[in-house]
SEFI-692694 format. One record per atom (N, C-alpha, C, O): atom name; x, y, z. Coordinates in Angstrom, 1 decimal. Last residue first. Layout:
% residues N
<rec atom="CA" c1="X" c2="Y" c3="Z"/>
...
% end
This chain:
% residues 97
<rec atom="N" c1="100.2" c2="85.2" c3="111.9"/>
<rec atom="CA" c1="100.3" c2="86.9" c3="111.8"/>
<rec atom="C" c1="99.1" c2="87.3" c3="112.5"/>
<rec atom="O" c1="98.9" c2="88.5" c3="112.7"/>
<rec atom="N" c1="100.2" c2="82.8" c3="113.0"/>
<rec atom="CA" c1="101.3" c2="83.2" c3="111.8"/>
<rec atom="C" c1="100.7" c2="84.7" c3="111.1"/>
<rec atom="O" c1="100.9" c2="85.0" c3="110.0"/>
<rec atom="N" c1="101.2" c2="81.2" c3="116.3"/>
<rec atom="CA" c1="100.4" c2="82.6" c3="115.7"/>
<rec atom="C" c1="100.7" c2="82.7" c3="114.2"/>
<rec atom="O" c1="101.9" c2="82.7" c3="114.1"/>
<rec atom="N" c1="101.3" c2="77.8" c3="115.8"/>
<rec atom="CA" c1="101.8" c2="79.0" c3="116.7"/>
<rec atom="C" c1="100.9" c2="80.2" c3="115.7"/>
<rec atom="O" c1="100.1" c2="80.0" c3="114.7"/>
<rec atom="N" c1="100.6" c2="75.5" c3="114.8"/>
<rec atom="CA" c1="102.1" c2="76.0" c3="114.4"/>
<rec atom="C" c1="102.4" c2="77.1" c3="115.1"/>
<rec atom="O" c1="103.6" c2="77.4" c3="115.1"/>
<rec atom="N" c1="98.2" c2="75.0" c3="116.1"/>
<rec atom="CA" c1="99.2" c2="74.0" c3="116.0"/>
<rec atom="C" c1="100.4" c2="74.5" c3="115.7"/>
<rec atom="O" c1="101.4" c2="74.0" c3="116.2"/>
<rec atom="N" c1="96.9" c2="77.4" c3="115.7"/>
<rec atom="CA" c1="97.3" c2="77.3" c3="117.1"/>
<rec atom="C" c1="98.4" c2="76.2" c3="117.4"/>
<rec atom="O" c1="99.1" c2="76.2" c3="118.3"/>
<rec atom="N" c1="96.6" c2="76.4" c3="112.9"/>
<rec atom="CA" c1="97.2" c2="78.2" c3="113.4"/>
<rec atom="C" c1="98.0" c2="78.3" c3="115.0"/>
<rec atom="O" c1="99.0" c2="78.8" c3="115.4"/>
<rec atom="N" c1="94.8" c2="74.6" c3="113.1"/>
<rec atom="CA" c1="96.0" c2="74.6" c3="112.3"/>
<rec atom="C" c1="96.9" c2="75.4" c3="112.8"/>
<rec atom="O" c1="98.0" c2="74.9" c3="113.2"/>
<rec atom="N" c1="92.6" c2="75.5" c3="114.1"/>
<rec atom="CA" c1="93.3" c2="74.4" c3="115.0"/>
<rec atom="C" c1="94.6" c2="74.6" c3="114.2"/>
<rec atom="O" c1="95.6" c2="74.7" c3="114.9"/>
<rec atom="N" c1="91.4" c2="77.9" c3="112.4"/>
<rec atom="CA" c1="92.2" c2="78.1" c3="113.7"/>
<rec atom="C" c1="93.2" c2="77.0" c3="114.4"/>
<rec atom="O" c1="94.2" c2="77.3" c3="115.1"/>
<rec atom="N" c1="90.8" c2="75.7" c3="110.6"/>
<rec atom="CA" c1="91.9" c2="77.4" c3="110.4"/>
<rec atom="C" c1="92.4" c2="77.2" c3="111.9"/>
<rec atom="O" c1="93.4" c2="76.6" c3="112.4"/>
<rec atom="N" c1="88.9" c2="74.6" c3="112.3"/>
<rec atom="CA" c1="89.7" c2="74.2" c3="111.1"/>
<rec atom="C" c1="90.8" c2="74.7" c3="111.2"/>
<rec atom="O" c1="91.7" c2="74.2" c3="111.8"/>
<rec atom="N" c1="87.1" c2="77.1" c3="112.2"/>
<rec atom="CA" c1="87.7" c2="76.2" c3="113.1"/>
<rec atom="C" c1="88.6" c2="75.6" c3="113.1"/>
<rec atom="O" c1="89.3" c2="75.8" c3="114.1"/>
<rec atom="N" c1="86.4" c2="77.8" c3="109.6"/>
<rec atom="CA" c1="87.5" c2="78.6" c3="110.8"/>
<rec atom="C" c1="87.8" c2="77.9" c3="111.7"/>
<rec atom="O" c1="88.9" c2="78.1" c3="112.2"/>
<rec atom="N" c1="85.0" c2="75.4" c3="109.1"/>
<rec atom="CA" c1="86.3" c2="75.7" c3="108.4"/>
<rec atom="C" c1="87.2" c2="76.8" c3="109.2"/>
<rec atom="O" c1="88.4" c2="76.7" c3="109.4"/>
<rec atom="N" c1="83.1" c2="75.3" c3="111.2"/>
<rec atom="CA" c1="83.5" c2="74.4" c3="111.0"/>
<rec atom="C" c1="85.2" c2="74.7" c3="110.2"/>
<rec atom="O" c1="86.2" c2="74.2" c3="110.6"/>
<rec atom="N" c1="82.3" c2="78.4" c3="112.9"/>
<rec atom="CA" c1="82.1" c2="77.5" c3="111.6"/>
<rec atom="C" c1="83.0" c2="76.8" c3="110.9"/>
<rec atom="O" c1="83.8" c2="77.3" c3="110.1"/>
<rec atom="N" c1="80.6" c2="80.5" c3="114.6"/>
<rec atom="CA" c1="80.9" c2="78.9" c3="114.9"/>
<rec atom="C" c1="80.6" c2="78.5" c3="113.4"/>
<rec atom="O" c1="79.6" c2="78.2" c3="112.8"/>
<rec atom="N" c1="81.7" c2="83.6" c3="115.8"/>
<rec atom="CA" c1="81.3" c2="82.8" c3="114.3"/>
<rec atom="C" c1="81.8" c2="81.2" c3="114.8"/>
<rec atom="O" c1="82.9" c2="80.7" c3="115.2"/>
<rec atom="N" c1="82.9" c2="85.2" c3="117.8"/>
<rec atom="CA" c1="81.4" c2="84.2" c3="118.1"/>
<rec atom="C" c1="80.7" c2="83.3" c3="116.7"/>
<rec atom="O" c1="79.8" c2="82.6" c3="116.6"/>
<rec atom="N" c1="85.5" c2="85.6" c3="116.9"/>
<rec atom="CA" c1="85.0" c2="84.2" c3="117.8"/>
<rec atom="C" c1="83.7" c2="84.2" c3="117.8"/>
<rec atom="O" c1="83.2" c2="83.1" c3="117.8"/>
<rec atom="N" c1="87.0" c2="86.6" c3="114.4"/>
<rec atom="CA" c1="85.4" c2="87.0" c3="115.1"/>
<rec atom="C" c1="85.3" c2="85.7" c3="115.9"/>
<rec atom="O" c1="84.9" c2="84.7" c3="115.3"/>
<rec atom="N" c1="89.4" c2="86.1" c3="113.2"/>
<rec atom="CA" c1="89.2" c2="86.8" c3="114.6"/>
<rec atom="C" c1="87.8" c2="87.1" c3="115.2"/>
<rec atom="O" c1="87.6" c2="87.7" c3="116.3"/>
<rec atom="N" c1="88.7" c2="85.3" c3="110.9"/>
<rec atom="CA" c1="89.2" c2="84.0" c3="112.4"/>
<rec atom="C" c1="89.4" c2="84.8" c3="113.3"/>
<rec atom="O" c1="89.5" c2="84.3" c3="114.4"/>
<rec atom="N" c1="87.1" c2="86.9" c3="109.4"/>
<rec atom="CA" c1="86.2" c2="85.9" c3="110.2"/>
<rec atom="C" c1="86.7" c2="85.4" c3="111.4"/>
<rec atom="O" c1="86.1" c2="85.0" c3="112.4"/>
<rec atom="N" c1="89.0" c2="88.7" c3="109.2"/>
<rec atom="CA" c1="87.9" c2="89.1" c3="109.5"/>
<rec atom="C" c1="87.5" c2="88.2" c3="110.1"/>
<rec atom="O" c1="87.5" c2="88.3" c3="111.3"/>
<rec atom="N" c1="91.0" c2="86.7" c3="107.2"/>
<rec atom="CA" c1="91.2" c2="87.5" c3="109.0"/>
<rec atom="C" c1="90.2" c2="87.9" c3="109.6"/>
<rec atom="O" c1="90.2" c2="87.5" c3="110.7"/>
<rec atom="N" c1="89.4" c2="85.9" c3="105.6"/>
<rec atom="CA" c1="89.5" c2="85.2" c3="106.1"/>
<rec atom="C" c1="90.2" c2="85.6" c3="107.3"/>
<rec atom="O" c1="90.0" c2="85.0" c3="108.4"/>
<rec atom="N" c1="89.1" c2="88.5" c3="104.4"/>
<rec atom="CA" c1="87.9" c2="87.9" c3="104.6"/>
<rec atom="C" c1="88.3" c2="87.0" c3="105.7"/>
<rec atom="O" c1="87.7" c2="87.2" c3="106.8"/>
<rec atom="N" c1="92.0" c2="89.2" c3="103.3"/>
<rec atom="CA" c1="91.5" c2="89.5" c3="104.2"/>
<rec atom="C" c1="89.9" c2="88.8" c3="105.2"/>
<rec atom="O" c1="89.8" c2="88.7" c3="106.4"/>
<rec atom="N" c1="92.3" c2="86.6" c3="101.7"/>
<rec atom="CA" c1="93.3" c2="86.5" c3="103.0"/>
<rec atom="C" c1="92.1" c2="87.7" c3="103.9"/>
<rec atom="O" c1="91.4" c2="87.4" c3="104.8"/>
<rec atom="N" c1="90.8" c2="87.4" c3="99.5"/>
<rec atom="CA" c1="90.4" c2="86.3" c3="100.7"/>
<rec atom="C" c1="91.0" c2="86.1" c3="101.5"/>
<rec atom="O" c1="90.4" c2="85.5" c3="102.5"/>
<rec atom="N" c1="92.1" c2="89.5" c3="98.7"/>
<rec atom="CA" c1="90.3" c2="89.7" c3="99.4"/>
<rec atom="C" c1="90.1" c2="88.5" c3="100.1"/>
<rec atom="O" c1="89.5" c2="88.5" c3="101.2"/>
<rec atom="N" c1="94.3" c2="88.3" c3="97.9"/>
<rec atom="CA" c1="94.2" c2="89.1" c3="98.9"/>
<rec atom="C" c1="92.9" c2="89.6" c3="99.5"/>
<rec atom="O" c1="92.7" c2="90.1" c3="100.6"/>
<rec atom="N" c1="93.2" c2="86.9" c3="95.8"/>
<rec atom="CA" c1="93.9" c2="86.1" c3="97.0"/>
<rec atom="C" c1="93.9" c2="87.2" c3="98.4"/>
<rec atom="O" c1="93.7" c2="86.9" c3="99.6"/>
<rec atom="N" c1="92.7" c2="89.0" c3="94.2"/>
<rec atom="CA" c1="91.7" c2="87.3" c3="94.2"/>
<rec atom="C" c1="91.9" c2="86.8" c3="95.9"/>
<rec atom="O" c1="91.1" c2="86.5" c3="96.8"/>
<rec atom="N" c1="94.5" c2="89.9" c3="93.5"/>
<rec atom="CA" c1="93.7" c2="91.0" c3="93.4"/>
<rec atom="C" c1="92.5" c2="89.5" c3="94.7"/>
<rec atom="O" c1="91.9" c2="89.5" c3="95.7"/>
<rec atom="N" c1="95.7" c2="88.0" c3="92.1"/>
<rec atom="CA" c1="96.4" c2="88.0" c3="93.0"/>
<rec atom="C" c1="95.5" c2="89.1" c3="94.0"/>
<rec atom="O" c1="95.8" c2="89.1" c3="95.2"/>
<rec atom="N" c1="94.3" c2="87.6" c3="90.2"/>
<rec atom="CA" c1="94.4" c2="86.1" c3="90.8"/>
<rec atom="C" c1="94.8" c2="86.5" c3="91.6"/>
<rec atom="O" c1="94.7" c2="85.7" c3="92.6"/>
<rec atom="N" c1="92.6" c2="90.8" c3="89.4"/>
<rec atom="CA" c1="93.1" c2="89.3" c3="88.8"/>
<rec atom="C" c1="93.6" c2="88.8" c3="90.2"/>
<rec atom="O" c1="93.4" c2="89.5" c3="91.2"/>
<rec atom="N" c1="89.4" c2="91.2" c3="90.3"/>
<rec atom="CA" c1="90.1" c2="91.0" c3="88.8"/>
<rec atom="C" c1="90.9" c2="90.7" c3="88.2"/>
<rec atom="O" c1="90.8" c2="90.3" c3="87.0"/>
<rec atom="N" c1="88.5" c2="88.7" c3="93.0"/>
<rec atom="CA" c1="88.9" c2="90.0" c3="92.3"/>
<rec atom="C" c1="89.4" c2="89.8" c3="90.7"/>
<rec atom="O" c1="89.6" c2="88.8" c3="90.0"/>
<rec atom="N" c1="87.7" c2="87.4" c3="96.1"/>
<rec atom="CA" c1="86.9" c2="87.8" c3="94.5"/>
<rec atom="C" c1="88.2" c2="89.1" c3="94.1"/>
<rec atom="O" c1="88.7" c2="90.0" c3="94.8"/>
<rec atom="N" c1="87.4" c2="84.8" c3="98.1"/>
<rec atom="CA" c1="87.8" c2="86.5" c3="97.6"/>
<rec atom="C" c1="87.6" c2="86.4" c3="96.6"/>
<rec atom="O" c1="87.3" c2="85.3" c3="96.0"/>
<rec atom="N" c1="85.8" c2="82.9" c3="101.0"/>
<rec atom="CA" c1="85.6" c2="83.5" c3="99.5"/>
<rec atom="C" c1="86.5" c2="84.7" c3="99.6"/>
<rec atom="O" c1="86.7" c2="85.5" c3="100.6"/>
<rec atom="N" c1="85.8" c2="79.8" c3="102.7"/>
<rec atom="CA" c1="86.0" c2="81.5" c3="103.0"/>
<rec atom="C" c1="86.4" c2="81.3" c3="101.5"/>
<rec atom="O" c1="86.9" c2="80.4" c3="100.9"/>
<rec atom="N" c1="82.5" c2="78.2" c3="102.4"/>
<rec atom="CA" c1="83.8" c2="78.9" c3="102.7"/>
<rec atom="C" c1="84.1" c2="79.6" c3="102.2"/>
<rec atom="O" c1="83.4" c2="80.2" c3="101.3"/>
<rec atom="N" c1="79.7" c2="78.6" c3="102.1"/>
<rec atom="CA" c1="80.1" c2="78.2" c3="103.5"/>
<rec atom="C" c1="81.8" c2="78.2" c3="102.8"/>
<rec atom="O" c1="82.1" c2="78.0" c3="104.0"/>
<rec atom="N" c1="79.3" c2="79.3" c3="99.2"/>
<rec atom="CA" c1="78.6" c2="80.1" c3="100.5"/>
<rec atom="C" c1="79.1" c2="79.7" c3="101.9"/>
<rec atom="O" c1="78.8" c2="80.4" c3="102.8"/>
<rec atom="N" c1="81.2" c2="78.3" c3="97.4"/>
<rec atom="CA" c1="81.5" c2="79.7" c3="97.8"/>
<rec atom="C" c1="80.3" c2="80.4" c3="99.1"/>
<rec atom="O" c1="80.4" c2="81.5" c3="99.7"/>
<rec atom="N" c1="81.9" c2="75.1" c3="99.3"/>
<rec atom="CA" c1="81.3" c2="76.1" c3="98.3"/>
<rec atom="C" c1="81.8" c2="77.2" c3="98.7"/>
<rec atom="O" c1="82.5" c2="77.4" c3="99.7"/>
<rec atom="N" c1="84.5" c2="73.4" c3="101.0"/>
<rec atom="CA" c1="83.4" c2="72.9" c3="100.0"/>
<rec atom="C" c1="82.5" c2="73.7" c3="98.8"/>
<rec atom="O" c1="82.3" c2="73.2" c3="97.7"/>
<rec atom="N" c1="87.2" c2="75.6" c3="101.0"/>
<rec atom="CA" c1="85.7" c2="74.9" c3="101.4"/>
<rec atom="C" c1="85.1" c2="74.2" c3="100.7"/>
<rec atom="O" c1="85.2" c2="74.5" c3="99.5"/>
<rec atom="N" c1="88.4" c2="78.4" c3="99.9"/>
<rec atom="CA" c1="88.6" c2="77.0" c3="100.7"/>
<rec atom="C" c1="87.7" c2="76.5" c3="101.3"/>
<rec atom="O" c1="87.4" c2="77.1" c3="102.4"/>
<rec atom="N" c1="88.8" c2="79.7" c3="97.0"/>
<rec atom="CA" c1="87.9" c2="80.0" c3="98.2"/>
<rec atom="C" c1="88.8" c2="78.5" c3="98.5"/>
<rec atom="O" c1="89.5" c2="77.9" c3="97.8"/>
<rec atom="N" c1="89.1" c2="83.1" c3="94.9"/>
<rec atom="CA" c1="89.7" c2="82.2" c3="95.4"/>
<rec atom="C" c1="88.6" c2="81.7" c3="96.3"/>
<rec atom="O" c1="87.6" c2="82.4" c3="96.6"/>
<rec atom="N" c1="87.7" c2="84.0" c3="91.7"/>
<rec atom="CA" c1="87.9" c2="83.7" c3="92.7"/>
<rec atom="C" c1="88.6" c2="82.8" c3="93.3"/>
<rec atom="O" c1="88.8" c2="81.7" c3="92.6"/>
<rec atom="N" c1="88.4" c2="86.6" c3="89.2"/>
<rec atom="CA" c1="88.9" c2="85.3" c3="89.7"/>
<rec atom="C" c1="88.1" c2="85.1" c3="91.1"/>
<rec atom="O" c1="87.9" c2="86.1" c3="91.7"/>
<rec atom="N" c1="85.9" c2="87.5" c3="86.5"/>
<rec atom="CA" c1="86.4" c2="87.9" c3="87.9"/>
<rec atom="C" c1="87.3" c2="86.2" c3="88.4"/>
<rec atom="O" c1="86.9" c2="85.1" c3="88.1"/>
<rec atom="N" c1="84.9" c2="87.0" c3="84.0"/>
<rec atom="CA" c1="85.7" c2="87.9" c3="84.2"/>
<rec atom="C" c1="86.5" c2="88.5" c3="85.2"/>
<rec atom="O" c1="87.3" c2="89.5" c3="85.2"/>
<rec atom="N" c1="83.8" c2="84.1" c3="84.3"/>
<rec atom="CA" c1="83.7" c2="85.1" c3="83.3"/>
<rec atom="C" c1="84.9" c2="85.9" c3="83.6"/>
<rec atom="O" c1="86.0" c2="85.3" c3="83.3"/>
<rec atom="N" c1="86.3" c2="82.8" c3="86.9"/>
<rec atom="CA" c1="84.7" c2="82.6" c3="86.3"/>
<rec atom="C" c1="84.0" c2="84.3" c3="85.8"/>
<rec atom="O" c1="83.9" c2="85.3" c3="86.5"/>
<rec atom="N" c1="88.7" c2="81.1" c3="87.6"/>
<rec atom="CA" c1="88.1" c2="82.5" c3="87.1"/>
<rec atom="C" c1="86.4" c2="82.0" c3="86.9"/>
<rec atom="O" c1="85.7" c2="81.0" c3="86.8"/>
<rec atom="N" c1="89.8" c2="80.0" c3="90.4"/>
<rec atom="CA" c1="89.7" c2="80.0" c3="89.6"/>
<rec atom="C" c1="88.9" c2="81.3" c3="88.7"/>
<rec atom="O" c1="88.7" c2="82.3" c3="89.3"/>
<rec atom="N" c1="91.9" c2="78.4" c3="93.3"/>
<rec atom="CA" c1="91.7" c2="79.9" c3="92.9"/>
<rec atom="C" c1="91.3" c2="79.4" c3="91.3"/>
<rec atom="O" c1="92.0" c2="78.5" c3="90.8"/>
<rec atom="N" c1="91.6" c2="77.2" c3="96.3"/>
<rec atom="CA" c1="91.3" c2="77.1" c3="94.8"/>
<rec atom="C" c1="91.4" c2="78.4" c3="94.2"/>
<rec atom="O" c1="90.9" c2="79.4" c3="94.7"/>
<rec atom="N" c1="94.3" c2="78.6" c3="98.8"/>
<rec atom="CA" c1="93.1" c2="78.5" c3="98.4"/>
<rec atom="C" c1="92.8" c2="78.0" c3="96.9"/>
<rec atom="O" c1="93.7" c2="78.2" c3="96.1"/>
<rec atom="N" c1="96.8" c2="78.1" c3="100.7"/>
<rec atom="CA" c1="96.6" c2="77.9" c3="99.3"/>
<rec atom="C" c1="94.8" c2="77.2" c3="98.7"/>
<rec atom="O" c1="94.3" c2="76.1" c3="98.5"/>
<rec atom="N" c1="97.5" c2="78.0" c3="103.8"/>
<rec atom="CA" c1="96.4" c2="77.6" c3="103.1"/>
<rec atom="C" c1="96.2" c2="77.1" c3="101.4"/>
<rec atom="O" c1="95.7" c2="76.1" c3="100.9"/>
<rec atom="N" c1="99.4" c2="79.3" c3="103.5"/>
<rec atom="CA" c1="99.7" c2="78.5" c3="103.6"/>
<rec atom="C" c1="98.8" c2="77.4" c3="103.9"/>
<rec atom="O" c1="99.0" c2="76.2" c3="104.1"/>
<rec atom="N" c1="99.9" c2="81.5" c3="101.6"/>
<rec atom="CA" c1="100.8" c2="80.8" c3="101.5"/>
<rec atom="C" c1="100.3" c2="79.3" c3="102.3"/>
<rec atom="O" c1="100.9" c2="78.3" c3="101.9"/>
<rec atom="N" c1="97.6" c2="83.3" c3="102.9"/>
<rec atom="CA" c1="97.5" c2="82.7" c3="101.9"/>
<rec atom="C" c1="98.3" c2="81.2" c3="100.9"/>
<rec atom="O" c1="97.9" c2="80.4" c3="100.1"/>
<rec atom="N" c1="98.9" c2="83.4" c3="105.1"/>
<rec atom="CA" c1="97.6" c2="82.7" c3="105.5"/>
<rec atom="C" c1="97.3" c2="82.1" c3="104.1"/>
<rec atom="O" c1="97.0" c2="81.0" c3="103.9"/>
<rec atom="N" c1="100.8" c2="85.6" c3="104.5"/>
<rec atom="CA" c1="101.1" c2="84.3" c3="104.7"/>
<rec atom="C" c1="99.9" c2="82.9" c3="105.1"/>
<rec atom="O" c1="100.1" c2="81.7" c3="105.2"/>
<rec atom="N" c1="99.9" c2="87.4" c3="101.3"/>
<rec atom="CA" c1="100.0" c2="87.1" c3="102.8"/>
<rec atom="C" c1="100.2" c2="85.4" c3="103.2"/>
<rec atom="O" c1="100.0" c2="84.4" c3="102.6"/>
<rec atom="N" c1="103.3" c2="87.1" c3="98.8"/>
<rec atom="CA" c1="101.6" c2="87.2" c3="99.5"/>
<rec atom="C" c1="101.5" c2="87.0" c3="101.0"/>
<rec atom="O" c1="102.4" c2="86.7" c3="101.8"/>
<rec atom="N" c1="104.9" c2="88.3" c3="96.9"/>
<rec atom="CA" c1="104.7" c2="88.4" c3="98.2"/>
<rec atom="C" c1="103.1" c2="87.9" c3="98.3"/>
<rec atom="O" c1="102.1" c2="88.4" c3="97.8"/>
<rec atom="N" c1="105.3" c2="85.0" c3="94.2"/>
<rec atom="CA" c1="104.6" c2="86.4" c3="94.3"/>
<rec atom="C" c1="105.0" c2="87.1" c3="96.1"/>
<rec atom="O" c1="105.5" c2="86.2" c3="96.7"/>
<rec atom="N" c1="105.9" c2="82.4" c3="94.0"/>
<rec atom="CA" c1="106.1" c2="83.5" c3="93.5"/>
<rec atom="C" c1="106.1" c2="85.3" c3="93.7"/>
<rec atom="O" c1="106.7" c2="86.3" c3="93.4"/>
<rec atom="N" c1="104.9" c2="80.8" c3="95.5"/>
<rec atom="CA" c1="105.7" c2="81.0" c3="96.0"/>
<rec atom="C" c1="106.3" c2="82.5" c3="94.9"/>
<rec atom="O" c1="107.0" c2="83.4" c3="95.4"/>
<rec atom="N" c1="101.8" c2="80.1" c3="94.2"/>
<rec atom="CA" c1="102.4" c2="80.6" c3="95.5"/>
<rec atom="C" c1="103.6" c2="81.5" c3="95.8"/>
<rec atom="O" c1="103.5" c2="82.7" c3="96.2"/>
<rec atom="N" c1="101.3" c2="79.6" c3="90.6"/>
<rec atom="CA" c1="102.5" c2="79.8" c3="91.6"/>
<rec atom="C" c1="102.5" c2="80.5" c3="93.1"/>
<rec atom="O" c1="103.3" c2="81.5" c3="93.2"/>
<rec atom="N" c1="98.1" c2="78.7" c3="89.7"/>
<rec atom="CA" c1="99.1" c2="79.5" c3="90.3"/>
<rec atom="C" c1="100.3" c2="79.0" c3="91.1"/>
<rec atom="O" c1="100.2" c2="78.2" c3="92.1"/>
<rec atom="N" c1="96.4" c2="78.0" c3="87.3"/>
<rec atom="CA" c1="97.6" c2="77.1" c3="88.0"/>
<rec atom="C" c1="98.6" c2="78.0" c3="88.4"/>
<rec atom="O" c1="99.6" c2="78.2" c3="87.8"/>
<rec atom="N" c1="92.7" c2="77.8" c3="87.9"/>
<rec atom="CA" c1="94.1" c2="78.8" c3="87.8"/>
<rec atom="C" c1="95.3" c2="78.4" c3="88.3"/>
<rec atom="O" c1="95.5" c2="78.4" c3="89.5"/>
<rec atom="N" c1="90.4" c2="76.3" c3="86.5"/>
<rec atom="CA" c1="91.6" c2="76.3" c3="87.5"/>
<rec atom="C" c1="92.6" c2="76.7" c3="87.2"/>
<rec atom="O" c1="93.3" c2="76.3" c3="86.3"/>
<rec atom="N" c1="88.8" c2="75.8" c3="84.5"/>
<rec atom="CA" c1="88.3" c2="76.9" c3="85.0"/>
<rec atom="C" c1="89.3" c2="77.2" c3="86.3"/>
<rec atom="O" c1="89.1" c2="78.2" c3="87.1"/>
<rec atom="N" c1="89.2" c2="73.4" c3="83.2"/>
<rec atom="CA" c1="89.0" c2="74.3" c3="82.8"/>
<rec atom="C" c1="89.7" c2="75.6" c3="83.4"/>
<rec atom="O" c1="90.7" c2="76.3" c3="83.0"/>
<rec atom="N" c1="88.0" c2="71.6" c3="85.7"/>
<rec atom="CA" c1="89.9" c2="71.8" c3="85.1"/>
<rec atom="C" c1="89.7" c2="72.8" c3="84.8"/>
<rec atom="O" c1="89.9" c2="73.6" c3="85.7"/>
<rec atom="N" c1="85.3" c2="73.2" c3="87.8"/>
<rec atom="CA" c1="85.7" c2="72.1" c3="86.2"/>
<rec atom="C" c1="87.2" c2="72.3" c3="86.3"/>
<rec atom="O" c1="87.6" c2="73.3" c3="87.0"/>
<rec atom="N" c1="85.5" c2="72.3" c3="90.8"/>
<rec atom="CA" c1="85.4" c2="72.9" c3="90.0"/>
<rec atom="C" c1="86.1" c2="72.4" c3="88.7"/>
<rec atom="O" c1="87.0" c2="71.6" c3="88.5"/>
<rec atom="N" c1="84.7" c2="71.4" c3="94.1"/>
<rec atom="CA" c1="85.2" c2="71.1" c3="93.5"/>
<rec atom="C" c1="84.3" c2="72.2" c3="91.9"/>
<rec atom="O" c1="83.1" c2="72.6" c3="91.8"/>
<rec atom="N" c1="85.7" c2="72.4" c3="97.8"/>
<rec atom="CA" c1="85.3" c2="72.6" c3="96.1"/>
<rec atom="C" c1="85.5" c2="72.1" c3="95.1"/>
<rec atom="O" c1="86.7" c2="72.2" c3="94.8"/>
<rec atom="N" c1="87.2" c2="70.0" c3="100.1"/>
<rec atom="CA" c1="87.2" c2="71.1" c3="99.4"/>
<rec atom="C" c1="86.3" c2="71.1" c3="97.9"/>
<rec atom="O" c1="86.2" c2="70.1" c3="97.1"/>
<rec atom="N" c1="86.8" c2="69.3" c3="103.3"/>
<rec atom="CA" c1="86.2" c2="68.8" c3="101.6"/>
<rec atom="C" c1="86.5" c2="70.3" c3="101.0"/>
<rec atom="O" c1="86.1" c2="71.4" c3="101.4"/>
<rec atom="N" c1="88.9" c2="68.7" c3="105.7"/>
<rec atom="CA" c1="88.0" c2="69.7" c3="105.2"/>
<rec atom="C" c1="87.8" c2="69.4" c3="103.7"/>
<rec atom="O" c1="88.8" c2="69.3" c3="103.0"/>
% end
């Protein structure tokens, strides 16, 4: 899967393991960067075709995308290459929530 690409700059050098996060987040590990005043996280090539969270800070960030990205991998009639993706991973290690 091609992922986004975004200035250095603008790349948030987060610690994962630090924090509780959801585990989708942990193990995916989305880009997470800021732009002006909002962080976003996403995994994909862009923010219109992959999964996007937005928030005010990084962790506010991660958890909009974890949710987004439950929303989507549970909608089966969505055919899109990155949930798919998601999913083959998910079914390769077993259920991870």
């Amino acid at each position: 899967m091609k992922q986004m690409t975004v200035d250095k700059g603008k790349i948030i050098d987060f610690d994962f393991s630090r924090f509780r996060l959801p585990t989708y987040v942990i193990v995916f590990k989305p880009l997470l960067f800021q732009e002006r005043s909002r962080y976003i996280a996403v995994l994909g090539p862009d923010l219109e075709s992959g999964i996007t969270g937005y928030g005010e800070t990084p962790e506010d960030a991660l958890i909009n995308w974890n949710d987004n990205l439950r929303s989507q991998i549970y909608n089966l009639d969505l055919k899109n290459e990155i949930i798919d993706d998601i999913r083959n991973k998910v079914a390769a290690k077993g259920k991870i929530i």
